[in-house]
Every structure is written in structure tokens, then in C-alpha cells.
N, C-alpha and C positions, 0 to 999 in steps of 0.2 A: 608328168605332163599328160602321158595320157589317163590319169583320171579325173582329170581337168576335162582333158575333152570330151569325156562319156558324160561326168558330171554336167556340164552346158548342154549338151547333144541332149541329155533328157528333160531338162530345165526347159528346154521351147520344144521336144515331143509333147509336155504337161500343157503347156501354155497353147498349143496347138490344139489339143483335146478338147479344152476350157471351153475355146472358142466354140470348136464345131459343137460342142455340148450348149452351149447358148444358144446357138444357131437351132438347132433341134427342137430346145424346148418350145418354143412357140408352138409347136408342128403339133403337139395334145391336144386340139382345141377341138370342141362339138360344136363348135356354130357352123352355121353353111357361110361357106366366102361367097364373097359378092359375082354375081353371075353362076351361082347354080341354086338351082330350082328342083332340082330332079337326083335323089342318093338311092341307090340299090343296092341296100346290105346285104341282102338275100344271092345275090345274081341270079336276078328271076330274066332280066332284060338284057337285051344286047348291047355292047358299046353304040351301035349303029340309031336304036330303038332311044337309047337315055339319049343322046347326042340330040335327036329328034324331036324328043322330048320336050327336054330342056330348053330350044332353042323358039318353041313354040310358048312355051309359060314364060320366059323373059320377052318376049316381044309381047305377051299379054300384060305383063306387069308394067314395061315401061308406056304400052301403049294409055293403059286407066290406072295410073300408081297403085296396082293394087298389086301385092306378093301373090302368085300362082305357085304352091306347093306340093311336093311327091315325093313322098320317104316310103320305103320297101323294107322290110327289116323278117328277121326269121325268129324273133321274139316279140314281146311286150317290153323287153329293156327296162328292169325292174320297175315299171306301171303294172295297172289293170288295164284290164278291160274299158270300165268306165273314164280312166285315166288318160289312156293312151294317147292320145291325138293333142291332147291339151298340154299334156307332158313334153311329147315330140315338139311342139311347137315353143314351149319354151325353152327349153334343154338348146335346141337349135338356133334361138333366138331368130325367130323368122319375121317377117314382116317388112312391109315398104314404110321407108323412112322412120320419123319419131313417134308417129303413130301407129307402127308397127301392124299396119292395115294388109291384111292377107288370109289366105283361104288354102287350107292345108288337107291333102287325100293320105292318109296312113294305111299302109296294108302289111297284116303279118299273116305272111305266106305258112308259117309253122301253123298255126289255130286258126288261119284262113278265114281273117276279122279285117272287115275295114271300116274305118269310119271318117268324116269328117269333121272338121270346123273350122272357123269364121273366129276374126278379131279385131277388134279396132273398129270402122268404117266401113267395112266389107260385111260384116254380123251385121248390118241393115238390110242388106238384099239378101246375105246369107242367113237366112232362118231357118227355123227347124225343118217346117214343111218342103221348103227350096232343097234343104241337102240332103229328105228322106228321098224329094223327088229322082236328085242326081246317082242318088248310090241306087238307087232302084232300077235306072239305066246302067250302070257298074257294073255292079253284081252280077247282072244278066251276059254280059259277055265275059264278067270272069269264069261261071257258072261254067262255060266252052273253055277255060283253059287259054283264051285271048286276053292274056293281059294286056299286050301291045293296046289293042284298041278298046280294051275298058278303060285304061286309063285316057287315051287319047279322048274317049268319051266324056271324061270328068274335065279336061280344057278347054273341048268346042263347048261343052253347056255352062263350066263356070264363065265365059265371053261372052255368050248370048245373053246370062243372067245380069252381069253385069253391065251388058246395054239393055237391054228390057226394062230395066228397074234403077234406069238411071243413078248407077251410083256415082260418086265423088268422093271424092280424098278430104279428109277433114283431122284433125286431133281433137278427141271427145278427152271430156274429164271426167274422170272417175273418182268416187265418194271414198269408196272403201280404200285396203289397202295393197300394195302389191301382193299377187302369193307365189310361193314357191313351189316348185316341181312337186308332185305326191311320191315320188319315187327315192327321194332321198339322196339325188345327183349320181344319174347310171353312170358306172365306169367303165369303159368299152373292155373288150378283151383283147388279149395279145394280137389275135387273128386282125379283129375292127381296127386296133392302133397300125398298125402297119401297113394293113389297105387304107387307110386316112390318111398317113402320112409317110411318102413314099421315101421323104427325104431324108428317114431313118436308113436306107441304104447308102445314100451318099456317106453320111457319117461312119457307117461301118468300113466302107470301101478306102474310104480318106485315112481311118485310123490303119489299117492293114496298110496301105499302101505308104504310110509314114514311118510305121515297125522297120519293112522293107528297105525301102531307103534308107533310113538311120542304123543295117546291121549293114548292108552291103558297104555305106561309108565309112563306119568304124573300121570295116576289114579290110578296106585299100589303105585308109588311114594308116592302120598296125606295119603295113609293108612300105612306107614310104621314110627312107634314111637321111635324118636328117641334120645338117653340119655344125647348127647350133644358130642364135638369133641374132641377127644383126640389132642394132638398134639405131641407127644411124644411113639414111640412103645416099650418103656420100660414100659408103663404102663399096657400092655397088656402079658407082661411077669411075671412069679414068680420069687423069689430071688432064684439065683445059679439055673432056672431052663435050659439055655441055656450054652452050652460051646463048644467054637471050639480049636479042636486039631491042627487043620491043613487047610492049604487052598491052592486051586489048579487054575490056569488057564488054560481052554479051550476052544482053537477057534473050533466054529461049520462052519466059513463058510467064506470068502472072497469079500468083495463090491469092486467092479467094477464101478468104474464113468467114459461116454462117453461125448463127448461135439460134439453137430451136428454144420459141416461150410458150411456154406449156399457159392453155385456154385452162379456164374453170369452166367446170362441167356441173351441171346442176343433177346431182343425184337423185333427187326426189323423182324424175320424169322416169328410172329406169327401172326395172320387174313389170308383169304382167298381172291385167286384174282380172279377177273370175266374172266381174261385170262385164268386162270389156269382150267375153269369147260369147261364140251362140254355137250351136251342135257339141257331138263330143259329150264327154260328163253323164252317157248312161241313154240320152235322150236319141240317139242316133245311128249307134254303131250295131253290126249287126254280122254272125257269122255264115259262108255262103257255099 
């Protein structure tokens, strides 16, 4: 009997893991979730500063659908140089909406390289000259070791450029064809996964605190004496000591079953095209 009970007792410990391990996997993802605008791999910024940050590029973005972006990293994250930002920017899948329209600041605080660019419908106000203009103001206050406000200086001017030069939200078509990262799909490291995905603790804490519970059970389990199994709950009654008068049905409540139909997705519309970026790619980036 009790190998029975250990044997089930680890049967849904398995089954428990399964889950929280499904649950997890999602949690490896490199794209930015929706509503952040601002990642600092480096911890060059304060919670305070990115919070600031951030909340300033998403009211830019919702205000002109344009993606306002700021990645901090303490590499090139197997790019170049020349690569970097175009990399970043797909890797992350950034951009507003299906036009994937946005304007990205990359800085690697290690080789103290930043560059920008432009995709989509944004590379129309964002050209070359516009984003040597911006980083020329950048640089200048990273120069002093202000990050804070070099960067804050790359979303009051990418705002101003994009009322200046009236931009608008559109989906361009591109000739050529999607490309793929040059980097060959960076794979973060143990440190980058864990800071990404916090909810690798829970799972750790879940699985210990299940071990736990499941030896403390079996050990009260072992000491509990027991007289053998009825199989029968008339035995556990006296004679004439139960009697029912009457019986009633009561619904407490109403189940609902939903069925999800999975939409067709036109795949052609998804990867990025080397048409569709402007800065970035050698023409822009610069170490300071």
C-alpha cells in the first residue's frame, strides 16, 4: 500500500513539473513585450532613469505610431559593428505595428559604440544625415558620462524630427526579400536569461517547495495506523441512524465552454528587409 502511495505521490510530483516547465518555456523569448521601449543589459541606468525612460518613448510611440527604441547591452551580442543596431532591431522584433515602423538608439557601453536606425516609415524622416545629426548631440553628453540625458536627448529630438518632417504611419512594400539577423541568432547567457525571465524563480521555488511537501506527507503518512478499508459507507452508519425526508436540487452556478479558432496568418508579411532600414549598416555608427 505504501508503494502505491509514493508511486502516485510522484506520478503528479512529474506531472506538476511538466506543467510549471511549460509554463517557463515561453519565458526564452528576445523580443521586447509590448510596452517596453527601454532594456539595459549593461545596468548602466537606474530603475528610476529606465522607468523614465520608457514611459517617455511609449507616449512618443502611441502619440505618431512610431516605435521609440533603447537597448544598452555590454557587447555587440554576436554582431558587428556595422551590424549591430540592424541586428538588435530584428533579433527584438521591434517596431509599431505590421509595418514594423520605428527608430532604434543601440549603445555598447563595453566598446562605447552607438549607433542608430530607422525602419519602415520612420527611415523617411530618419536618414542618414538626421541620425549622424542626433548621435552628434548623444555622444556629446555621453562624452560627460550622462547617460541619463544623452539618451533622454535621442527622444526629445527623435519627437521633434518627427513633427518637423511630418511623418505618418504607412506599410511600404519591399521588392527584395526578408533578411535574417548577420549574427547567426545570439543566444543570451545564463546571467541575460534569468535577468529576462524572472519567472525562472518561481519554477525553482514551486519545484522545492513540492519536494517539501511531498517528504513531509509521506512521513506523517508512514505513522498513520490504519484498520483496514471499508468499502461500504453503510458501515460507518448505525441502524435507523440516518433518514432523509426530502431532497432538493440546487444549481450554484453555470459552466461556460469556449473553443479558440486559430486565424491564418499570412507569412509572407513577416522578416525585415535591408530596404526597409536607413542608418546603421557602417553609414552611421560611431565610437565616443
Amino acid at each position: 500500500m505504501m508503494k502505491n502511495m509514493i508511486r502516485k505521490s510522484l506520478t503528479v510530483l512529474l506531472s506538476i513539473f511538466t506543467a510549471l516547465a511549460v509554463f517557463a518555456s515561453p519565458l526564452a523569448v528576445l523580443a521586447i513585450s509590448d510596452g517596453t521601449y527601454v532594456i539595459d543589459k549593461a545596468d548602466l541606468l537606474s530603475s528610476d532613469e529606465i522607468q523614465t525612460l520608457n514611459d517617455e518613448a511609449a507616449r512618443i510611440t502611441k502619440a505618431y505610431q512610431c516605435g521609440v527604441y533603447i537597448i544598452v547591452t555590454d557587447g555587440y551580442e554576436g554582431s558587428s559593428e556595422d551590424n549591430y543596431v540592424r541586428d538588435l532591431y530584428k533579433n527584438n522584433e521591434l517596431g509599431y505595428s505590421d509595418g514594423k515602423s520605428g527608430v532604434l538608439i543601440g549603445l555598447n557601453i563595453t566598446d562605447r559604440f552607438v549607433d542608430m536606425c530607422a525602419y519602415g516609415a520612420a527611415s523617411d524622416v530618419f536618414t542618414v544625415s538626421a541620425i549622424n545629426s542626433i548621435l552628434d548631440d548623444v555622444t556629446s553628453k555621453f562624452g560627460d558620462g550622462s547617460w541619463y540625458d544623452g539618451l533622454s536627448t535621442f527622444l526629445k529630438e527623435s519627437e521633434s524630427l518627427i513633427v518637423s518632417e511630418g511623418y505618418y504611419y504607412y506599410e511600404p512594400v519591399y521588392t527584395d526579400e526578408p533578411s535574417p539577423s548577420t549574427n547567426g541568432g545570439y543566444e543570451p547567457t545564463v546571467q541575460e536569461y534569468l535577468k529576462a525571465n524572472p519567472g525562472i524563480y518561481f519554477l525553482g521555488a514551486a519545484i522545492v517547495s513540492i519536494i517539501a511537501a511531498l517528504a513531509v506527507t509521506l512521513i506523517l503518512r508512514s505513522q498513520l495506523k490504519n484498520i483496514g478499508i471499508r468499502h461500504s459507507a453503510g458501515e460507518y452508519i448505525k441502524d435507523n441512524g440516518v433518514r432523509l425526508t426530502a431532497q432538493y436540487d440546487y444549481f450554484i452556478g453555470t459552466t461556460i465552454s469556449r473553443v479558440h479558432i486559430e486565424r491564418d496568418h499570412d507569412s509572407s508579411s513577416g522578416g525585415y528587409h535591408n530596404s526597409g532600414f536607413s542608418g546603421g549598416g557602417g553609414s552611421t555608427g560611431r565610437h565616443f
